[in-house]
N, C-alpha and C positions, 0 to 999 in steps of 0.2 A: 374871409374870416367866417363867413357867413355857411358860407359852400363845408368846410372843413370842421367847426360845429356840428352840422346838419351830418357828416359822415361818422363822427366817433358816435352820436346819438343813434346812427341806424347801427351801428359795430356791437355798441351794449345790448340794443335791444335781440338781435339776432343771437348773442352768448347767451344771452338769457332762455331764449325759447327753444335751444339745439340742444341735442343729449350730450352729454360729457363724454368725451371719447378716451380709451384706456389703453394704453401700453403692451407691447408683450413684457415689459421687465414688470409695471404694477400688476399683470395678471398672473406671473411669476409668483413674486413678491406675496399674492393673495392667498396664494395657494397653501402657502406654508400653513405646518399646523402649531396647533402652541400643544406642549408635553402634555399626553394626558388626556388630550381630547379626542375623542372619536372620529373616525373616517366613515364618513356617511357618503355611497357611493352607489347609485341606480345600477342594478345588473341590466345588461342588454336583453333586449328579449331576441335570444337568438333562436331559429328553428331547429325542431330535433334535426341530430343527425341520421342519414337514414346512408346502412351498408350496402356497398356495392356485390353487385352478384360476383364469384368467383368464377373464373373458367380455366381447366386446366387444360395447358397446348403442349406439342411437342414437337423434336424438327419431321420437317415434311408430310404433316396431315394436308388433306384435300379440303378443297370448299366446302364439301357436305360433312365431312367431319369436322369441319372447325363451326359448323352451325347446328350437328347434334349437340355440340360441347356446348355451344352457347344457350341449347332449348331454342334455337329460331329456326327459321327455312332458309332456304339457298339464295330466296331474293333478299334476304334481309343482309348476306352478307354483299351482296352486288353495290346495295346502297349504302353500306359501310365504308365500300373502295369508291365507292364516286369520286371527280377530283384528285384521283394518284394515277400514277405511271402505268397502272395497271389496267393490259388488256380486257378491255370487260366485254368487249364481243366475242375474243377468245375465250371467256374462263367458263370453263363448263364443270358440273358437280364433286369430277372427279380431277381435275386440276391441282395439280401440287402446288402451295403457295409457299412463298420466303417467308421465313421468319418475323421479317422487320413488317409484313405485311400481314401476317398472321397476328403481332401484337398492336398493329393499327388497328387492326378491324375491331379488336376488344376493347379496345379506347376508346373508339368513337362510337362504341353502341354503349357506353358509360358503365363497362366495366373491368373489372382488374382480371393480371391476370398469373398463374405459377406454372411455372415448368413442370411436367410428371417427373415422377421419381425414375431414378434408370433403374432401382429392382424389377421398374415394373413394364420391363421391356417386353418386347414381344418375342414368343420362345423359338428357339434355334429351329432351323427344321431340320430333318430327321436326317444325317448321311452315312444312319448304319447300311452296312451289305444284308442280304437278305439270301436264305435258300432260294433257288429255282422251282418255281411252281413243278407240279409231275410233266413228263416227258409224253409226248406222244409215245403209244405201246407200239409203234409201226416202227420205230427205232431204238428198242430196247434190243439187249443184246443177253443170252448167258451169262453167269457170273458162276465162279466158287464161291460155296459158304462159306461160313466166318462161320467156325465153332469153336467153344472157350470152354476147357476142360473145368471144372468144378468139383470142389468136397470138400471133406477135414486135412487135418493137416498128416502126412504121414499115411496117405490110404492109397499112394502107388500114383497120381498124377501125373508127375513130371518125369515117374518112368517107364508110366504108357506114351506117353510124347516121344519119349528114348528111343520105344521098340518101334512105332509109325515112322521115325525118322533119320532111325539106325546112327543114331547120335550117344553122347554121354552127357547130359548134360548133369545131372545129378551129381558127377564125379568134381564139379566145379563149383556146387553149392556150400556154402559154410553154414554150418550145423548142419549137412543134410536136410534141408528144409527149402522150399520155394521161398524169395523173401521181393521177387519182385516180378510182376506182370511181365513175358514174353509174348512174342509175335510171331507164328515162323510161318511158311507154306510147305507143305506139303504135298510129293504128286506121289500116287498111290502106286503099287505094281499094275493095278488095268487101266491105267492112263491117268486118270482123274484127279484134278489138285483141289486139296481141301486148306483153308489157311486156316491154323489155329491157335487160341489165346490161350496161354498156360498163365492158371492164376494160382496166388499164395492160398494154403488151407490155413495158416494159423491165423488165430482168434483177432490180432494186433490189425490184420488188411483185409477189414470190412471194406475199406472205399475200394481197393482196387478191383474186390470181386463185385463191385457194383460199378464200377466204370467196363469190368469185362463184359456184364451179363448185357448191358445196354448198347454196345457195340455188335453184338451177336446176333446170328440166325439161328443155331440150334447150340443146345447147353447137353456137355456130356458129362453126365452128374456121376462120377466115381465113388463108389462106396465100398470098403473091403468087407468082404463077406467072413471075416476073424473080428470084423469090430464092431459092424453094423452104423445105426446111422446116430451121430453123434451131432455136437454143436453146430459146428459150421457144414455140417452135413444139410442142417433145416435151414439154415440162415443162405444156403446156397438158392436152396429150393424158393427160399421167399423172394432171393434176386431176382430168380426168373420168371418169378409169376409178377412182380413188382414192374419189372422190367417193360418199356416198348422199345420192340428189340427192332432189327431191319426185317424180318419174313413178312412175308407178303403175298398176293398177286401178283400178275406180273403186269397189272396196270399201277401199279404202286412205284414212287420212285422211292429207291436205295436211301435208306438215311432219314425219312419222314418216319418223326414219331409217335403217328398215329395209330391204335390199334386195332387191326385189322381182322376180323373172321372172316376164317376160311371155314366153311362144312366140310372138306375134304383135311383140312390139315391136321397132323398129329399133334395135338398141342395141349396140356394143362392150363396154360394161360397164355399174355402175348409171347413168346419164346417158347419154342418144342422140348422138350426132354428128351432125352435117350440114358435110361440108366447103365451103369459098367459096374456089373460084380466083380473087384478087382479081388484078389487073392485068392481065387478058388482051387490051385494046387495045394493050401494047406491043409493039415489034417482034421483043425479044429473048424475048417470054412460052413457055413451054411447058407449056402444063398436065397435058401427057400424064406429063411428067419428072416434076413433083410427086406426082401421084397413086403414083408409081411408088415415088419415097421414102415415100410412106405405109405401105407395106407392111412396109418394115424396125419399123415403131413400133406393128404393130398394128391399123390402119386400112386396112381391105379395102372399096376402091367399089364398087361393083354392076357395073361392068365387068369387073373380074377376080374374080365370083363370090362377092363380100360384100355385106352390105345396108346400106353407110354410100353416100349419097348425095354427089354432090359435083356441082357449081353452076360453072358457070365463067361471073364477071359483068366490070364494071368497076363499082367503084363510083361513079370521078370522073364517070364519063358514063355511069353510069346505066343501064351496058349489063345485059338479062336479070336485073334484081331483083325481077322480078314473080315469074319463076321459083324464083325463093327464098325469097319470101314464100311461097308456094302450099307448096314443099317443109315448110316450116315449120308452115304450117295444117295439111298432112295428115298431118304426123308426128304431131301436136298432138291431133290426131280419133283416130289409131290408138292413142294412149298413154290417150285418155278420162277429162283430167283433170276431175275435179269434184271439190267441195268445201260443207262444211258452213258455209252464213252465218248460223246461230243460234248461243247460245249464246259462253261466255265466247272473247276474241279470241287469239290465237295469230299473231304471227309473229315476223321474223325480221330485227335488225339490220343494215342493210347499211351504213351509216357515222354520225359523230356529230361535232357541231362545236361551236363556245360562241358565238354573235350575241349582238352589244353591245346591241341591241334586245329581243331575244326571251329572250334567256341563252341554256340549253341546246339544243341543237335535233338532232333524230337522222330520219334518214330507212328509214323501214321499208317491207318487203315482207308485207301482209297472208296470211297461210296459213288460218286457220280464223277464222269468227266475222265478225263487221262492226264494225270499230273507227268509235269515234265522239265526241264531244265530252263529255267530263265521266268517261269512263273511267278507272280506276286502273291502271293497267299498272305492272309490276315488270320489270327485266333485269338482270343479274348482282346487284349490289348497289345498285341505284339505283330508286327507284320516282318514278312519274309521277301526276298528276291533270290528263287532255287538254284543253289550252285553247282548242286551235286545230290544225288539222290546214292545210296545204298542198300542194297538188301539185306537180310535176317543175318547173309555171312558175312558180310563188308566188300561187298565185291559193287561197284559201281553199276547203275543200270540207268540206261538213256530213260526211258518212261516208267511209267506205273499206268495201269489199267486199273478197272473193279475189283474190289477184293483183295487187293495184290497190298504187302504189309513193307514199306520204305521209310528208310533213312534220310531225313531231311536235313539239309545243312544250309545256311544262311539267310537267319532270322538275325537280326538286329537286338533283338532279348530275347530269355529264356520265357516262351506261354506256358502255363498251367496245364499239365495232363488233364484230359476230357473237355477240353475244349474243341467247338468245331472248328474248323480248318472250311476256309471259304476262299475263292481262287477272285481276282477282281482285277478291272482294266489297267491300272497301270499303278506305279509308286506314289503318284500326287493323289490316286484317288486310295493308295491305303493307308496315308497320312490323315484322309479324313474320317476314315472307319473309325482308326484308331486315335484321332482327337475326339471323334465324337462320342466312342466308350470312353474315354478318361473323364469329359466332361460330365457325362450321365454318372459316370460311379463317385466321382465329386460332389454331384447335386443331391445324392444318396446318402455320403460321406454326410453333408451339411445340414439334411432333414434328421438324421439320426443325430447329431449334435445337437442341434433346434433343441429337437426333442428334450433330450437329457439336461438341456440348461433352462428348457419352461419347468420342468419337473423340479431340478432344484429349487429354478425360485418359489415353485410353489411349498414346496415343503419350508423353507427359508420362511416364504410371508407366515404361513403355518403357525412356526415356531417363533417369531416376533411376534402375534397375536396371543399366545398362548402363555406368552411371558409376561405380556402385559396384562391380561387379563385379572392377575390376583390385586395390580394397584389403580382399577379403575376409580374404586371409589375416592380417592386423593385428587389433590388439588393437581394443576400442571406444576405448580414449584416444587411440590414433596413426590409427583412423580418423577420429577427429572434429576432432584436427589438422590432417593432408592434408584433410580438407574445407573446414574453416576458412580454410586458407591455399591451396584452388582457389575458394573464394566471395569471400576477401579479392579477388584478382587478376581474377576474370571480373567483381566490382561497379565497382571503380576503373576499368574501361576500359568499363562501360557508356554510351552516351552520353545528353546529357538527353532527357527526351522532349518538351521544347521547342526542342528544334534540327531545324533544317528538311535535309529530307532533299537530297543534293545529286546525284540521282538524277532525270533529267530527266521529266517529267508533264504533262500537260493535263487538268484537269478541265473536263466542258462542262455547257453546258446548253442543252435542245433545246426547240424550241416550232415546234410545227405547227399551221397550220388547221384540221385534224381528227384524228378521231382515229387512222385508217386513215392516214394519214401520219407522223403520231409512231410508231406501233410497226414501221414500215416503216424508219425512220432506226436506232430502237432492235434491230429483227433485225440490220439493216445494220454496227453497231456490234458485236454479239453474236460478228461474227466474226473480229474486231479479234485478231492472231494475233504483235504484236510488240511485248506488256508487257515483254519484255527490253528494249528497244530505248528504249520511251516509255513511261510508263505511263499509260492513258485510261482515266477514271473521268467517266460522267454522276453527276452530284451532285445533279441537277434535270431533271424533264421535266413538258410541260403542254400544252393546247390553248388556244388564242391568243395574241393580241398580245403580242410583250416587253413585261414590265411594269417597275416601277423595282426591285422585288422579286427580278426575277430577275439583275437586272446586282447587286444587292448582294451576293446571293446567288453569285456570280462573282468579285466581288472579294475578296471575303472567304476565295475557294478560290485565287485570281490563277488563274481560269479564262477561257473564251470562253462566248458564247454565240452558238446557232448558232439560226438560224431558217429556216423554209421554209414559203415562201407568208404568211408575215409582216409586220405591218407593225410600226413602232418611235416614238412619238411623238416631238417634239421635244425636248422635256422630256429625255425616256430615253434619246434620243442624249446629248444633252448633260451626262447624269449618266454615262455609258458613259464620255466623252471625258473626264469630270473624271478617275475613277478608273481610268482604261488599261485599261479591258476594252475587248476585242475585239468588233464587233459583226458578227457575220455572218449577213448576209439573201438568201438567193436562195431564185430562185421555179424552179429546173431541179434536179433531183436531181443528176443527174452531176455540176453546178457546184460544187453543195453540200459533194461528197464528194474532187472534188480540191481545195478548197480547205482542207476539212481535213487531208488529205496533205499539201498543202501546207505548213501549220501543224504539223503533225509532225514533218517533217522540220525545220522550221527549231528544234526543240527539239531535237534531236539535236547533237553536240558534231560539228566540221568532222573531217573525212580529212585527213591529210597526205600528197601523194604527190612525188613525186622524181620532176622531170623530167629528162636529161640535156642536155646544153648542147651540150658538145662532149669531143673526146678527144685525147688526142696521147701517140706512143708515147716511149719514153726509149731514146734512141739510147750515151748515153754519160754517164761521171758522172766528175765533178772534182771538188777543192775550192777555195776562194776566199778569203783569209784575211779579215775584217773585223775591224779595230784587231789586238786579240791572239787573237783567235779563230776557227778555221775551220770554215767552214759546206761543208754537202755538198750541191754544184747538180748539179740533173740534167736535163740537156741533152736537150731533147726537138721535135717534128716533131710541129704539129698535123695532125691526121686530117680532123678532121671537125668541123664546128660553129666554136666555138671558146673559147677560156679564160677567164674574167674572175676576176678579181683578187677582188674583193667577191665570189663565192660561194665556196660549198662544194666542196673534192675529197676522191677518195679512188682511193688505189693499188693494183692489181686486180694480182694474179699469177695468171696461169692460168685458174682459177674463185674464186679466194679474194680475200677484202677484206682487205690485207694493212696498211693504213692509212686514216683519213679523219678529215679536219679542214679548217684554213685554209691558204694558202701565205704566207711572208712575203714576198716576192718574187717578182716575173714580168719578167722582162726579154729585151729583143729585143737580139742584140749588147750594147753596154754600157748601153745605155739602158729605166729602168723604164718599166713599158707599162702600162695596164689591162687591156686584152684582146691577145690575141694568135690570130689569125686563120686559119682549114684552109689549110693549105702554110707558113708560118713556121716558123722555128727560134727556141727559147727558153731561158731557162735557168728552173726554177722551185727552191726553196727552200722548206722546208716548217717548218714551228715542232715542236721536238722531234725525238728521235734515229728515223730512217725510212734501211733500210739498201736504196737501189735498187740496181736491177738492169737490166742491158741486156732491154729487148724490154717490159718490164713497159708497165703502160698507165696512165694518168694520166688519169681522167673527172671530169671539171667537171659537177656537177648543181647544180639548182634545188629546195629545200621550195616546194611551196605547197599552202595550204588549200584542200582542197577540198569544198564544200558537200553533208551525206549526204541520201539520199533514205533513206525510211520500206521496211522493207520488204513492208508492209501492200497487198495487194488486195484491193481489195473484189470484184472479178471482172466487174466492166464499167467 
């Protein structure tokens, strides 16, 4: 009893002196708040955060660049891989690391870390082709010149070529006109072969006499001595002083173009002259006068103390062309072209066309090397494996040497005339020439985009500043108002963008025989000066035959299609005529280009102009009662012309148009008239209140529609 007493006594006294112990449900329970009462709550004293450095990696950097990137040294990433799989006796500075082991090492030196952006890859290297440095002179060899007849248009060119080559080529031209760049060779009667470039004289084929003059060694500047020296007569001359043509030394390789002095060479500038006074059998000729106009443009003959040669021949009859053959040999021997025929080929496009037979077909001027059957040649973007070569006459020829002017047949696409032609080791490697120009002229394509879309936005931010500017003073609620209710008003009157503009247009599309012909239309167009007026937009351009592709292609724009030296199948007429396109075929340039004018103007909306008729002055004024109402007649003396009823007047004080409208009445003494005739007396009446006056004048005109002309020249 005693014992168990003695234990409840020590039980109280030990609850007594212990702390009360508590629950997770009563610590639950405690926590609640009652409605209304504050939540009073200690913030952590937590330490700032502090940013990790950034480091940007990519696949297969080295050690030392994944420790530029990080700002440490090479030993710092050693101790970063301590403890991994990684060879660390092996890794030396320039050791490519794995990925997984490239974002270890950024982790464990405590910081983070982002991939680079793939814009910012590293740039392609370079696998265009390139010219061949110059040739040793110990294996150059002789060459013919390359000369390129030159002048106006109409001063006997292509039939000094005729009589050198006892050909007719003139007799195959349409309009009698040169309208496209030729290439022939030439072997003289005393052996000697000269190849030469017959270029067009009219105004329209600037580029082609500038793709001639840069191909050349000497320029035979034709000028008829009936004309003298005309437009394209100076514009010839500027080609060739413009020009770095092939003459040279004869440590110089063929086709570098670099300008070269010679102290011995006949030259005005980089290309020689030889002037040709063409038409000195007529009666009116003076060749003395032309040579004399020579001098204003820079061309000094050896008669008045210059060393430009000048020839006074006919070409129709063939007067003194020996003499200019010979001038040409010995300019030819004093310039001592030669040329390297080994080795990869090098030359130079002079025009390109598309044969329904052959497909592509491009005619070149060999520079370096000996082109030959089975070769890869590459030019701008286009590369070739040679099937077949031809000459000037279509006659098949195993090689090509320097100089020497061939028909190339199996290109894969149509190249651009004036581009170089460069010979390369095989097909895979002219896949890369030509990935690698597509690619560059892409990265071109892209900056010129760039460009034109920073520009917009900046005009754009521009004009969002500029708008906002009158409501700065406003609050943001009454600004975003007035905006709402200037966006409500400028969207409501936007109009769809399927509504057809009523702004008059021509979209065309052009199709040339070659290629030297389409970019000839295409400059020609380039200078197109009256989008106010009309707007002209090419949608399409190509080399050959209108196809059915290109009339849908037209219709679908409600354009034209314009062609030159073209033909059109039956078929493509007759899909032309279905859907109203326009088919326009001519083989003459100038036809070509008024009959777009033509078509121009008639999309321009008609003039209204005011003819006058006749006049008659107002002598005296009365009134006339009709039923209960009096009308005010004004008694008048035709002048001149005379009055009709059915047109338009109007009442002239002084210099001022003081009325103009209809008249209701025209009458001779008491009788209505329709006309009234110079010397009559009449009475006329006019609809609405017109307060005449003695002396005033009364002119009877005529509207009529008259048809606008374009104000577009093309300058010939």
């Amino acid at each position: 009893m005693s014992v168990m007493s003695s234990m409840m006594r020590g039980a109280r006294l030990l609850r007594s002196s212990a702390p009360l112990l508590t629950w997770p449900q009563s610590r639950r329970l405690a926590s609640k708040q009652v409605k209304g009462q504050r939540k009073e709550q200690k913030k952590p004293n937590l330490k700032p955060k502090v940013d990790k450095q950034e480091v940007e990696i990519r696949q297969g950097m080295t050690a030392a660049a994944l420790a530029a990137a990080m700002n440490r040294d090479f030993d710092h990433v050693v101790e970063a891989l301590l403890n991994t799989p990684v060879d660390l006796d092996s890794l030396r500075p320039d050791s490519v690391l794995e990925d997984s082991w490239i974002k270890e090492a950024v982790i464990r030196s405590g910081m983070k870390f982002r991939w680079a952006k793939l814009g910012e890859s590293r740039e392609r290297p370079n696998r265009d082709a390139q010219r061949r440095p110059p040739a040793d002179p110990a294996l150059l060899v002789s060459r013919p010149p390359v000369v390129t007849i030159m002048g106006h248009v109409d001063h006997g060119k292509t039939t000094l070529l005729d009589s050198l080559r006892k050909s007719q080529l003139v007799a195959t031209e349409a309009g009698g006109i040169t309208q496209h760049i030729g290439a022939f060779l030439v072997q003289l009667p005393t052996g000697e072969r000269i190849t030469f470039l017959d270029t067009p004289g009219h105004a329209a084929f600037s580029s082609m006499r500038a793709r001639g003059a840069h191909a050349t060694d000497i320029v035979v500047l034709v000028v008829a001595a009936d004309d003298g020296v005309m437009n394209q007569t100076v514009e010839s001359i500027q080609h060739a002083k413009n020009a770095k043509g092939r003459s040279g030394c004869h440590q110089a390789a063929p086709g570098c173009f670099e300008v070269l002095v010679l102290m011995f060479c006949l030259r005005p500038g980089p290309v020689p002259i030889i002037v040709a006074v063409n038409k000195c059998d007529k009666p009116q000729a003076d060749p003395q006068w032309v040579k004399q106009e020579l001098l204003a443009h820079g061309v000094v003959c050896e008669e008045f103390g210059g060393d430009v040669q000048a020839i006074h021949i006919s070409a129709l009859k063939g007067d003194n062309l020996q003499a200019l053959a010979e001038a040409t040999v010995a300019l030819a021997e004093v310039l001592e072209l030669k040329a390297d025929p080994g080795g990869p080929v090098e030359a130079v496009l002079i025009e390109s066309r598309t044969d329904k037979g052959k497909g592509p077909v491009t005619t070149v001027i060999v520079q370096r090397g000996t082109l030959r059957r089975g070769c890869v040649l590459v030019a701008g973007r286009c590369w070739a494996k040679v099937r077949f070569l031809f000459d000037e006459n279509g006659h098949a020829v195993l090689e090509a040497a320097p100089s020497a002017v061939v028909q190339v047949v199996g290109w894969k696409e149509l190249p651009s005339a004036g581009e170089t032609v460069l010979e390369v080791e095989s097909e895979q490697r002219a896949r890369e020439v030509v990935e690698w120009r597509s690619h560059q002229a892409e990265q071109h394509k892209l900056l010129g985009e760039q460009s034109a879309i920073e520009l917009k936005q900046q005009r754009h931010l521009e004009e969002y500043w500029r708008e906002r500017e009158p409501l700065a003073h406003l609050s943001w609620r009454q600004r975003r108002a007035a905006l709402y209710r200037a966006d409500k008003i400028r969207f409501s009157m936007r109009p769809s963008e399927r509504t057809e503009s009523d702004e008059p247009g021509l979209p065309l599309v052009i199709k040339g025989d070659v290629d030297g012909s389409v970019k000839t239309l295409l400059n020609i167009l380039d200078g197109y000066d009256a989008q106010d007026e009309c707007r002209l937009d090419v949608i399409h351009f190509g080399v050959g035959d209108v196809s059915e592709n290109d009339v849908n292609m037209a219709a679908t724009f409600g354009g034209s299609v314009y062609g030159f030296n073209v033909a059109a199948s039956r078929g493509v007429t007759q899909l032309a005529a279905r859907r109203g396109v326009a088919l326009q075929l001519h083989r003459v340039i100038y036809q070509l280009v008024e009959q777009l004018r033509h078509e121009l103007s008639s999309k321009l909306p008609p003039q209204r102009r005011c003819s006058t008729v006749g006049e008659a002055t107002v002598l005296a004024i009365f009134t006339v009662s009709v039923g209960k109402k009096e009308v005010l007649v004004a008694g008048c003396r035709v002048q001149k012309g005379q009055l009709d009823r059915r047109l338009k007047f109007r009442l002239i004080r002084g210099r001022d148009t003081v009325w103009e409208g209809s008249v209701l009445t025209l009458k001779h003494h008491k009788d209505d008239v329709a006309t009234a005739k110079a010397g009559m007396e009449c009475g006329v009446s006019v609809d609405g209140e017109v307060d005449f006056s003695a002396g005033d004048v009364i002119e009877c005109f005529e509207e009529q529609e008259v048809p606008r002309v374009t104000s577009w020249d093309p300058g010939f």
